[in-house]
C-alpha positions as CSV (number, residue, x, y, z in Angstrom):
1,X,-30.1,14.2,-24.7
2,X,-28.2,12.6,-21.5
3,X,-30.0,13.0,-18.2
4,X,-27.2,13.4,-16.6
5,X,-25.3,17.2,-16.6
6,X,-21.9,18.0,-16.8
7,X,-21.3,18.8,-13.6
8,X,-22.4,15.3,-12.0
9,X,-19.8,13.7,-14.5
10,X,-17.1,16.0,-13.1
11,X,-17.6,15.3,-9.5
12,X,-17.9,11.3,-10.3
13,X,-14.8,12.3,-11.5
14,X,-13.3,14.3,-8.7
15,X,-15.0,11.8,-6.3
16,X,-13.0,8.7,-8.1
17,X,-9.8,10.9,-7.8
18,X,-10.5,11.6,-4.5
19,X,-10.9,8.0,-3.4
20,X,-7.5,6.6,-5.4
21,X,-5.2,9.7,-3.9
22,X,-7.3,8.4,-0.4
23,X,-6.1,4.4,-1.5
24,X,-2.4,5.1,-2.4
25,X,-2.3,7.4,0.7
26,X,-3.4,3.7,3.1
27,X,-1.1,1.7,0.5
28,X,1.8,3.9,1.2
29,X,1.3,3.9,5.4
30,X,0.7,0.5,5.3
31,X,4.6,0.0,3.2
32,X,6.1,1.9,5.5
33,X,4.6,0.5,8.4
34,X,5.9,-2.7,7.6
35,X,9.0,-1.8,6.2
36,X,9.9,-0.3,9.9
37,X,8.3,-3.8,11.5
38,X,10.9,-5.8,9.3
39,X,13.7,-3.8,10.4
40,X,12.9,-3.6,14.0
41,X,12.0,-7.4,14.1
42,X,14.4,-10.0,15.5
43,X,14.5,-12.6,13.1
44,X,16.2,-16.5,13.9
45,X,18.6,-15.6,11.0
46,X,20.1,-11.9,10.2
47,X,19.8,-13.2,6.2
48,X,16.1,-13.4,6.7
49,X,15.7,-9.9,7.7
50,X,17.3,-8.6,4.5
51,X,15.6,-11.0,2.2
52,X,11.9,-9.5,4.2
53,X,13.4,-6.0,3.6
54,X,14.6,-6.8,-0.1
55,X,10.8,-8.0,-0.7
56,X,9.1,-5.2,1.0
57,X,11.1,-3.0,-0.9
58,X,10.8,-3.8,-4.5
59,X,7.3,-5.7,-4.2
60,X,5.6,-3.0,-2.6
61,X,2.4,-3.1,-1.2
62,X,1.7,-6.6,-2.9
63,X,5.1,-7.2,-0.9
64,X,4.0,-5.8,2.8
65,X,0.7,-7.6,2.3
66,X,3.0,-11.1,2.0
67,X,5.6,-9.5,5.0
68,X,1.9,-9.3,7.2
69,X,0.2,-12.4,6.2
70,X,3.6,-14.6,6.3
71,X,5.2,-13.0,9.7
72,X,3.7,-10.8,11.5
């Protein structure tokens, strides 16, 4: 039979839910965050602003991560 009981496998479980809610929680700050940069930002050209937002937007956090590495 398995060493390990029931009830460890359930709170690996909980424990791995816990941590992913805990992940998009970050993911989710970190979009907003800057989403609110883009928009507050003063860009050279009022087009580049909207294409920033545009990426942020539908990219999400893969998008914000470009939006931080690329600008900010």
């Amino acid at each position: 039979m398995n060493k390990m009981g029931t009830g460890s496998l359930i709170g690996g479980f909980l424990l791995l839910i816990f941590l992913a809610i805990i992940f998009i929680i970050l993911f989710f700050i970190f979009w907003i965050w800057m989403l609110i940069d883009c928009l507050k930002r003063n860009f050279k050209n009022e087009n580049d602003k909207i294409v920033w937002a545009l990426v942020i937007i539908f990219l999400g956090a893969i998008g914000a991560a470009i939006y931080y590495f690329a600008v900010k």
